[in-house]
Biotite code that builds the C-alpha atoms (Angstrom):
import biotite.structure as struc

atoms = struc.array([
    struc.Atom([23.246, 13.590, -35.468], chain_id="A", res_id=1, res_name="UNK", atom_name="CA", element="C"),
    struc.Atom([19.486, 12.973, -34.539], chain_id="A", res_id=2, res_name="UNK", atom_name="CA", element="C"),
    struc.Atom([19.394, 9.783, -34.382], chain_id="A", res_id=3, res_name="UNK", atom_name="CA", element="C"),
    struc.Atom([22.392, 9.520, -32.154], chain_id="A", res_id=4, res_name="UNK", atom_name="CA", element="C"),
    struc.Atom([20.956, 12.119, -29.468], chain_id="A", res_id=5, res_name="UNK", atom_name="CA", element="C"),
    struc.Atom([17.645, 9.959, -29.482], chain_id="A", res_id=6, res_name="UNK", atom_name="CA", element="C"),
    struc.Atom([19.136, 6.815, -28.824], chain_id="A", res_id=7, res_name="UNK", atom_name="CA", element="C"),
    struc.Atom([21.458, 8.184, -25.995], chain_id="A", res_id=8, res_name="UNK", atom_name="CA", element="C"),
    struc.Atom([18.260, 10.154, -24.712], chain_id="A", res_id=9, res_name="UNK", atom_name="CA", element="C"),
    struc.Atom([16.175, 7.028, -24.669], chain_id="A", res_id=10, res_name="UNK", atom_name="CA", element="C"),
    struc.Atom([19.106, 4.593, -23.330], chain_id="A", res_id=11, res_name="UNK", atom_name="CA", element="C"),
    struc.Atom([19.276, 7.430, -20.220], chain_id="A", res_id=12, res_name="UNK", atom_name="CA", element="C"),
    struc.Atom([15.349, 7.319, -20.037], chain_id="A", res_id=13, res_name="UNK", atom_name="CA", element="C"),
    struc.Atom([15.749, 3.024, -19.663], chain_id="A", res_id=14, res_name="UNK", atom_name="CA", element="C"),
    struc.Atom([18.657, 3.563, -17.022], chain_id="A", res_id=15, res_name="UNK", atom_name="CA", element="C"),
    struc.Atom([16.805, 6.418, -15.206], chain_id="A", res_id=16, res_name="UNK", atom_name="CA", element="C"),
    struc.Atom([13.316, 4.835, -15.333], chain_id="A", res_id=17, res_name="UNK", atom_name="CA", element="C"),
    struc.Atom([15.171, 0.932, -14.182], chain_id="A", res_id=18, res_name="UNK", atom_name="CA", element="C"),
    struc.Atom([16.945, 3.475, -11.212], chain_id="A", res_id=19, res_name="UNK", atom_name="CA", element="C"),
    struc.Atom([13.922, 4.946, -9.100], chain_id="A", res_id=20, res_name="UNK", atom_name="CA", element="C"),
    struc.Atom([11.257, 1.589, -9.787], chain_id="A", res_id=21, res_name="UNK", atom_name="CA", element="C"),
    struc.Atom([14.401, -0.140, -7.983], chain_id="A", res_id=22, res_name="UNK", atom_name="CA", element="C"),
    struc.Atom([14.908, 2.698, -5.214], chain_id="A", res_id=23, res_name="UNK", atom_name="CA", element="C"),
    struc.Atom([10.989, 1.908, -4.333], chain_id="A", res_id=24, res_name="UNK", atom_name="CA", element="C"),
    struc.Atom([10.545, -1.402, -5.362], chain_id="A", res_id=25, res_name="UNK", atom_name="CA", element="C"),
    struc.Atom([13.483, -4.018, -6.115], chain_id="A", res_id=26, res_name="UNK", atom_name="CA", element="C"),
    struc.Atom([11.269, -6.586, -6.941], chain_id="A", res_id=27, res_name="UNK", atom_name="CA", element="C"),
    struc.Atom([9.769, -5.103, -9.832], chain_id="A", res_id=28, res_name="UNK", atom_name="CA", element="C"),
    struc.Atom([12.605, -3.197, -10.654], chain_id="A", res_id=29, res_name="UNK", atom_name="CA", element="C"),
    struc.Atom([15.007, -6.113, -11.325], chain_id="A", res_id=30, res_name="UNK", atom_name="CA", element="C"),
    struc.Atom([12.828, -7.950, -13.790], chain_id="A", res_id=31, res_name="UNK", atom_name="CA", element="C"),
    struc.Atom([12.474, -4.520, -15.807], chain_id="A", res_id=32, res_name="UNK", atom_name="CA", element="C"),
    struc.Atom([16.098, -3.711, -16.001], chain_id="A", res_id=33, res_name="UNK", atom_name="CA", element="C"),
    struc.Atom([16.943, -7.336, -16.380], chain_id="A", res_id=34, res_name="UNK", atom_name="CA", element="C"),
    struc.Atom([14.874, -6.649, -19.981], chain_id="A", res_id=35, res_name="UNK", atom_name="CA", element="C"),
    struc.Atom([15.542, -3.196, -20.668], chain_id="A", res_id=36, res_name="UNK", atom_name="CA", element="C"),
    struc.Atom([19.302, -3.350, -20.587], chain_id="A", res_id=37, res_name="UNK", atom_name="CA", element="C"),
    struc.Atom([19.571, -6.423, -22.380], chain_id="A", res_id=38, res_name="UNK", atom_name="CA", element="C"),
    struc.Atom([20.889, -8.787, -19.773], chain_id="A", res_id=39, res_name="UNK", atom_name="CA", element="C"),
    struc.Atom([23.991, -7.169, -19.875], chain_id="A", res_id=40, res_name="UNK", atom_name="CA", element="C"),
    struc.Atom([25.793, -7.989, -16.796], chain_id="A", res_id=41, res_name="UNK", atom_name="CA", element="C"),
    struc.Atom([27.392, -4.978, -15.256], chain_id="A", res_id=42, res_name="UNK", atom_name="CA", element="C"),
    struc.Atom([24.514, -2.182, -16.572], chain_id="A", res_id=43, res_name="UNK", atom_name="CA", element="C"),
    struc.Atom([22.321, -4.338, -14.955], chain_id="A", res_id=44, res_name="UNK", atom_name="CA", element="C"),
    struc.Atom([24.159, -4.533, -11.789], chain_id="A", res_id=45, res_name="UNK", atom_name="CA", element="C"),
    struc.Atom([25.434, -1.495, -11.356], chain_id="A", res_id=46, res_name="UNK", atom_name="CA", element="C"),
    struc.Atom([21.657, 0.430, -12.207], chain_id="A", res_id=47, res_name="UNK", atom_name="CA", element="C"),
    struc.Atom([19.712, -1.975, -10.206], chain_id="A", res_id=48, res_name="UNK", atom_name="CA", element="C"),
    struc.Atom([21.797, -2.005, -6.687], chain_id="A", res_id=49, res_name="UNK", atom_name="CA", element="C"),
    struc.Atom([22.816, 1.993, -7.543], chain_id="A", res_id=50, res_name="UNK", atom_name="CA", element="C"),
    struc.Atom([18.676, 2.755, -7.608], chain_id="A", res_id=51, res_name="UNK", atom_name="CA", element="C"),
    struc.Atom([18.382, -0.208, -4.347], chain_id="A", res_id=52, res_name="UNK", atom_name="CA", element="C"),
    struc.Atom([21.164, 1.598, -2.292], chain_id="A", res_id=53, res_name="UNK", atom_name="CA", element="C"),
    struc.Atom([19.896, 5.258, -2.998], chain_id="A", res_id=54, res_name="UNK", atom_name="CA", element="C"),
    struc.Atom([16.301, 4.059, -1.729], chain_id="A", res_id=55, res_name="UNK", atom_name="CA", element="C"),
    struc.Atom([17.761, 2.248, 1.022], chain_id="A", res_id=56, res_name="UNK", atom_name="CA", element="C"),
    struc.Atom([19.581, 5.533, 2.160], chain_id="A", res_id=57, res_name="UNK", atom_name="CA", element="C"),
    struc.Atom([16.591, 7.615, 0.952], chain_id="A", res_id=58, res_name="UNK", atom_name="CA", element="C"),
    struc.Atom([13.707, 5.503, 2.928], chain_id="A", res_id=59, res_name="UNK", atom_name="CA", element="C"),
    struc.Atom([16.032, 5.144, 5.902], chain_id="A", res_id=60, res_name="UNK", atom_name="CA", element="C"),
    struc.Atom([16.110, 8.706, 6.632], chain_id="A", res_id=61, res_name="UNK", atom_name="CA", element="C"),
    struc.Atom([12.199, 9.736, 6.077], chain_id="A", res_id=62, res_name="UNK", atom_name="CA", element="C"),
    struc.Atom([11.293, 6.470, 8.050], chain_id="A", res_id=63, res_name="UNK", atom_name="CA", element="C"),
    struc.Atom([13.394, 8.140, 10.982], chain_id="A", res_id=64, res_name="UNK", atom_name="CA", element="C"),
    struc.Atom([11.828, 11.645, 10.144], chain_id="A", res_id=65, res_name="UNK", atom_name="CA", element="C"),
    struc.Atom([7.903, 9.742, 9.964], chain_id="A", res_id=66, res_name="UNK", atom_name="CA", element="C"),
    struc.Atom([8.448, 7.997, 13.531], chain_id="A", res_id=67, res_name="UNK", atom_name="CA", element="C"),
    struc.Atom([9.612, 11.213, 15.070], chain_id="A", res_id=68, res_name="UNK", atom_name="CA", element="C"),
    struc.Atom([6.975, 13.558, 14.017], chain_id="A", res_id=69, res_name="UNK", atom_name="CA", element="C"),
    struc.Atom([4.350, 10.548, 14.996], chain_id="A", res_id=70, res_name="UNK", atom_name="CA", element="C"),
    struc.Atom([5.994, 10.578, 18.359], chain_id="A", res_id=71, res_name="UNK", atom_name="CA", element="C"),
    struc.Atom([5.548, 14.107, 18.512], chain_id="A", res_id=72, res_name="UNK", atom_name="CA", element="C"),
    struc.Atom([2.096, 14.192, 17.970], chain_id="A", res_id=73, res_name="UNK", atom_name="CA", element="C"),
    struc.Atom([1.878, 11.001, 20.197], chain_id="A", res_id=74, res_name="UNK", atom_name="CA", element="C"),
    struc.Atom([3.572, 12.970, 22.898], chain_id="A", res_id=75, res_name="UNK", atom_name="CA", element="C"),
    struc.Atom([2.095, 16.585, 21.943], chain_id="A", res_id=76, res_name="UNK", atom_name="CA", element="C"),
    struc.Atom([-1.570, 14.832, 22.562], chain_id="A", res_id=77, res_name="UNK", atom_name="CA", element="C"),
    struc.Atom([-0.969, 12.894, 25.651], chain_id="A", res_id=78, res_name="UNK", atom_name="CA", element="C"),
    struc.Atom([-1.327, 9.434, 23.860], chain_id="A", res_id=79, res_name="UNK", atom_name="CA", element="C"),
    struc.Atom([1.967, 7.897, 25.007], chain_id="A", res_id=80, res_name="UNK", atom_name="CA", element="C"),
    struc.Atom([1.674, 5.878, 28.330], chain_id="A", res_id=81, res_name="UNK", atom_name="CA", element="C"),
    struc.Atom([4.202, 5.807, 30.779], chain_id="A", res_id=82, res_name="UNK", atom_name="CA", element="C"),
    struc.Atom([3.822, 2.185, 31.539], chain_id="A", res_id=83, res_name="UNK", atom_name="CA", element="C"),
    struc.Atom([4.133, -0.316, 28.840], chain_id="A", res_id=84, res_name="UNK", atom_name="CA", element="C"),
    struc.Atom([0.739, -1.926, 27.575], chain_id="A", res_id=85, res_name="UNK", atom_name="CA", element="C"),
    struc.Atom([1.782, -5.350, 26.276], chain_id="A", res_id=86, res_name="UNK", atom_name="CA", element="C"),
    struc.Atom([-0.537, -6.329, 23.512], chain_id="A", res_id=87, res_name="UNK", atom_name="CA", element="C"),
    struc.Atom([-0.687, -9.660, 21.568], chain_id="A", res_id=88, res_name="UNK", atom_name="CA", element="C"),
    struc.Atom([0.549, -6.985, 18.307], chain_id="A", res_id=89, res_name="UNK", atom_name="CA", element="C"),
    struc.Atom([3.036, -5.840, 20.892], chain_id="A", res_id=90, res_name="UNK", atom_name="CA", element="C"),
    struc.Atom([4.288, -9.513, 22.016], chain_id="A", res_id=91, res_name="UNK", atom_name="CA", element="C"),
    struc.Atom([4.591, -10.679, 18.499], chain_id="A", res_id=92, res_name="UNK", atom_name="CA", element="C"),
    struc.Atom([6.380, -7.510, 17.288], chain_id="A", res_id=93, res_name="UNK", atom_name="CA", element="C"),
    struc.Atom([9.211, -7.953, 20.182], chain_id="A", res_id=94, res_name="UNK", atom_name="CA", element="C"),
    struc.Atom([8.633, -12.253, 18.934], chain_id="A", res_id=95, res_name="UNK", atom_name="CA", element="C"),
    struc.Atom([9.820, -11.219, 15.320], chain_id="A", res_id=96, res_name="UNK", atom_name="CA", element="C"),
    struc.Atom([12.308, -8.984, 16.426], chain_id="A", res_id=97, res_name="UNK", atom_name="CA", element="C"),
    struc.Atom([13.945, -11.698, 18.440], chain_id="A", res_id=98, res_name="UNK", atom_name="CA", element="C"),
    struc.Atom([13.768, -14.235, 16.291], chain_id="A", res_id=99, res_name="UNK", atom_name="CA", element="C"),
    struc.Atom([14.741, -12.584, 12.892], chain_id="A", res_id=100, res_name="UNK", atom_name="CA", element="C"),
    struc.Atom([16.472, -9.469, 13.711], chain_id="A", res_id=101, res_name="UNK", atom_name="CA", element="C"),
    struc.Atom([18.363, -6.453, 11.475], chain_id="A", res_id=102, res_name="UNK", atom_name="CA", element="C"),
    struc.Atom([19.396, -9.158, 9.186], chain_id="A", res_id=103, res_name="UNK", atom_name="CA", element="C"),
    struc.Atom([16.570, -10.751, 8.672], chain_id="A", res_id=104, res_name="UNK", atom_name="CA", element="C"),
    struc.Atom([14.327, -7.829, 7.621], chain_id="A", res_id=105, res_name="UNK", atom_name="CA", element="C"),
    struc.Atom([17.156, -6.662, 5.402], chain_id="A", res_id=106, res_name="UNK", atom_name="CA", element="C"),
    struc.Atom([17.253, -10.085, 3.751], chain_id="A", res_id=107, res_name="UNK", atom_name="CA", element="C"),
    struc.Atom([13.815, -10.358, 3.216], chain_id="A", res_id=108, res_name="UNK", atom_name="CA", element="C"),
    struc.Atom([13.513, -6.180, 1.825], chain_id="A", res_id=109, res_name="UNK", atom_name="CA", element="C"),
    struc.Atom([14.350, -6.118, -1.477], chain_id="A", res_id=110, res_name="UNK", atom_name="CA", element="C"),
    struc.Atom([12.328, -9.183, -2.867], chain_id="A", res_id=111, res_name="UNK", atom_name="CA", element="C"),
    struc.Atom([9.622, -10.144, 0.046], chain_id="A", res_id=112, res_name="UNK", atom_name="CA", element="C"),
    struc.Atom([8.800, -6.327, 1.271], chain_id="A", res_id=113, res_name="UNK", atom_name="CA", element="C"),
    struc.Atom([9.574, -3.226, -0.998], chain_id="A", res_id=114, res_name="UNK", atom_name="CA", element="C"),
    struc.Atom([12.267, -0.806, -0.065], chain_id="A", res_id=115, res_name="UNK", atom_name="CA", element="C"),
    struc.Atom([10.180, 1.527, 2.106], chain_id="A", res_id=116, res_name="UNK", atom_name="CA", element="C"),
    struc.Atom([8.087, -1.024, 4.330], chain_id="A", res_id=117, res_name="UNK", atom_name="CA", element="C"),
    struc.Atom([11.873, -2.305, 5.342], chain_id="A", res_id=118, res_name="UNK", atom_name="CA", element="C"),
    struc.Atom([13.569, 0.430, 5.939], chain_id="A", res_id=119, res_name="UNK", atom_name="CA", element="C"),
    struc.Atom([10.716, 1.682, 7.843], chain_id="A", res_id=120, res_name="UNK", atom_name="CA", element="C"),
    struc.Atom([10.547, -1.769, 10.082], chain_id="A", res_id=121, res_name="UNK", atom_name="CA", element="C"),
    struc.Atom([14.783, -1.129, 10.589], chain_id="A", res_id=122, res_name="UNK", atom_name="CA", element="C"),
    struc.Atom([14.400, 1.904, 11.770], chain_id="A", res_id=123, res_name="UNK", atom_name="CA", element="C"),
    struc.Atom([11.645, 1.184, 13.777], chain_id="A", res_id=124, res_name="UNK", atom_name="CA", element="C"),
    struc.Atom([13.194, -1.534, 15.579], chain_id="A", res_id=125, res_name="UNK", atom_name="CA", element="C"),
    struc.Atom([16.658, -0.641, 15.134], chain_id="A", res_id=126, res_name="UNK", atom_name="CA", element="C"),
    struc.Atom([18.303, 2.887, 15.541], chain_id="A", res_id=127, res_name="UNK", atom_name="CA", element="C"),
    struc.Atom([21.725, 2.489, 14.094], chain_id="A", res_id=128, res_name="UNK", atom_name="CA", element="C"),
    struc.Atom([20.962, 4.271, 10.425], chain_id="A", res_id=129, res_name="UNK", atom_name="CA", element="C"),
    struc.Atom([24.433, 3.244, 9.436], chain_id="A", res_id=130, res_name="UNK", atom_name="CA", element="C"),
    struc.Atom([23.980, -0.517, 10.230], chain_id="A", res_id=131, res_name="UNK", atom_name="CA", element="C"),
    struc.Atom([20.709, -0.450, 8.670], chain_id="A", res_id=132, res_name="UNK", atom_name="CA", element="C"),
    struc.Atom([21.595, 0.989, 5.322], chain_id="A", res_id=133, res_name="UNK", atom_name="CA", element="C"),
    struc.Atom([24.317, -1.561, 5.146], chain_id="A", res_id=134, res_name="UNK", atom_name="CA", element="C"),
    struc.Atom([22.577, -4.662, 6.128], chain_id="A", res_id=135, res_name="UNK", atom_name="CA", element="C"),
    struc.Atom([19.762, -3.610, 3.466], chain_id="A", res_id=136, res_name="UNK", atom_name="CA", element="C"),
    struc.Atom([22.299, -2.428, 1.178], chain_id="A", res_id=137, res_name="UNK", atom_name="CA", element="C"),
    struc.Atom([24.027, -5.824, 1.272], chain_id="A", res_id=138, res_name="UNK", atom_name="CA", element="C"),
    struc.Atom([20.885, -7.658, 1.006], chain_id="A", res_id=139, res_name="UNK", atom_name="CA", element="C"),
    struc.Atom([19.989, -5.582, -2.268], chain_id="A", res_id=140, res_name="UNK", atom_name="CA", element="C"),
    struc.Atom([23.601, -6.731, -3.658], chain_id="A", res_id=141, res_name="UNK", atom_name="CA", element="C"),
    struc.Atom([22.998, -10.292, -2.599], chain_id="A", res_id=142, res_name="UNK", atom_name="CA", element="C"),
    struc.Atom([20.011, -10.607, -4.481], chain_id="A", res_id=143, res_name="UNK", atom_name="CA", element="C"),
    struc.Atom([20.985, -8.745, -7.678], chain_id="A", res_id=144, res_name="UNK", atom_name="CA", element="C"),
    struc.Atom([23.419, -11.136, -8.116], chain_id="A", res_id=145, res_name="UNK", atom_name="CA", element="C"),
    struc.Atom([20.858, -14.013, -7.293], chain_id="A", res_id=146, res_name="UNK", atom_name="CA", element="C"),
    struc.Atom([18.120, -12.694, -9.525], chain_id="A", res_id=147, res_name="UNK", atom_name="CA", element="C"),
    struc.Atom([20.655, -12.175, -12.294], chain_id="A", res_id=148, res_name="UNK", atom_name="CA", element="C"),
    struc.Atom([21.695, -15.513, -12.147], chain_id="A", res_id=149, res_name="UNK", atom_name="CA", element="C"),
    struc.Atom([18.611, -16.692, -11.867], chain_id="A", res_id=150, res_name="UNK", atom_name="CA", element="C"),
    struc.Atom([16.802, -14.655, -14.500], chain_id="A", res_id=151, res_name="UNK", atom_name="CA", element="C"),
    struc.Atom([20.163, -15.310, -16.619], chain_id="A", res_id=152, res_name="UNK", atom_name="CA", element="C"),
    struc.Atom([20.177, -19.413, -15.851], chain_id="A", res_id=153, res_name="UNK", atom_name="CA", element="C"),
    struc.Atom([16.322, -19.002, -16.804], chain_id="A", res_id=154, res_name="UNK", atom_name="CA", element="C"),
    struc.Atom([15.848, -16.620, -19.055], chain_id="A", res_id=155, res_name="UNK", atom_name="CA", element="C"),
    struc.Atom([14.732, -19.005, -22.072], chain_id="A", res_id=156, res_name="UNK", atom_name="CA", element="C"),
    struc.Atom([12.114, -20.508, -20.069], chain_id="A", res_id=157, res_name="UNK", atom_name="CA", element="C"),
    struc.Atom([10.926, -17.112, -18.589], chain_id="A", res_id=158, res_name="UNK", atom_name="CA", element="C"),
    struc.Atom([11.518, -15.334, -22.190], chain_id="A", res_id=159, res_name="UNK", atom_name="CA", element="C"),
    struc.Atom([7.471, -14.917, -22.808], chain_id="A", res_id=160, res_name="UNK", atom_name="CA", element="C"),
    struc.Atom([6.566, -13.342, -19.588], chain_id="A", res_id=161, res_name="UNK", atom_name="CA", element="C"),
    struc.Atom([9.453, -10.902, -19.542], chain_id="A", res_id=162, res_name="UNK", atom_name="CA", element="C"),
    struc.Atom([9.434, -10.161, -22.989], chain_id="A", res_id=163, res_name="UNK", atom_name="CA", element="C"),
])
C-alpha cells in the first residue's frame, strides 16, 4: 500500500515540478518533461503546453498590472511628457514592432525568450489580452509538438546530455 502511494506521490511531484518550470520557462521545461515522463507522447504534451498556457495567461495579466502601476508612478511624479521624445531605443522599438509584430514575439516566446519577458513585450505593445494569450498559447503548442518531434527523432543522439 506504501509503495503504491509513493510512486503516485512522486509521479504527481514529476508532473507538478515539469508544470510551473514550463509556466516560467518553456525552454527548459520541455527538455525536463521530455525525460521525466518518459517520452510518452500525450503526458508530455498535455503537462508541458497545460504549464505553457497557464503562464501565458498568468504573465499576461501581471505584465498588464506591472505597466499600469509604472504608469502610475510615471504619471503620479510628473515623468511622463506630453510630447513624444523619439529616441534611437524608441525608433527601434516601433522598427521591431513593425516588422515582427504579435506573432512574431509569440513565436519566438516559448523557446527564444521565456514566458514572462514575452508576455510582458505583448502586452506592452499590444493591448488585446485575449489575442495575446492565444497567439502565445499557439506558439507554445506549435513548438511542443516541434520539440517532441525533434527530441523524439533525436533522442538517441541527444540520450547523454538529457539523461
Amino acid at each position: 500500500m506504501f509503495v503504491k502511494f509513493t510512486g503516485a506521490m512522486n509521479q504527481f511531484l514529476k508532473i507538478l515540478s515539469v508544470f510551473l518550470t514550463c509556466s516560467f520557462a518553456f525552454k527548459i521545461g520541455f527538455p525536463t518533461a521530455f525525460v521525466m515522463l518518459d517520452q510518452q507522447f500525450l503526458p508530455v504534451i498535455l503537462v508541458t503546453c497545460a504549464g505553457g498556457i497557464v503562464g501565458n495567461i498568468l504573465f499576461t495579466y501581471l505584465s498588464a498590472a506591472i505597466i499600469k502601476a509604472i504608469h502610475h508612478y510615471r504619471a503620479k511624479r510628473h515623468l511622463i511628457h506630453r510630447k513624444k521624445i523619439f529616441t534611437t531605443f524608441n525608433r527601434r522599438v516601433i522598427r521591431i514592432k513593425k516588422r515582427f509584430g504579435l506573432a512574431g514575439i509569440a513565436f519566438i516566446t516559448p523557446v527564444f525568450l521565456s514566458t514572462p519577458v514575452g508576455a510582458f513585450l505583448a502586452e506592452r505593445f499590444f493591448k488585446d489580452k485575449r489575442k495575446i494569450i492565444l497567439y502565445l498559447s499557439g506558439a507554445t503548442i506549435f513548438w511542443a509538438f516541434t520539440l517532441y518531434l525533434l527530441l523524439h527523432l533525436f533522442a538517441e543522439g541527444v540520450r547523454g546530455w538529457l539523461i
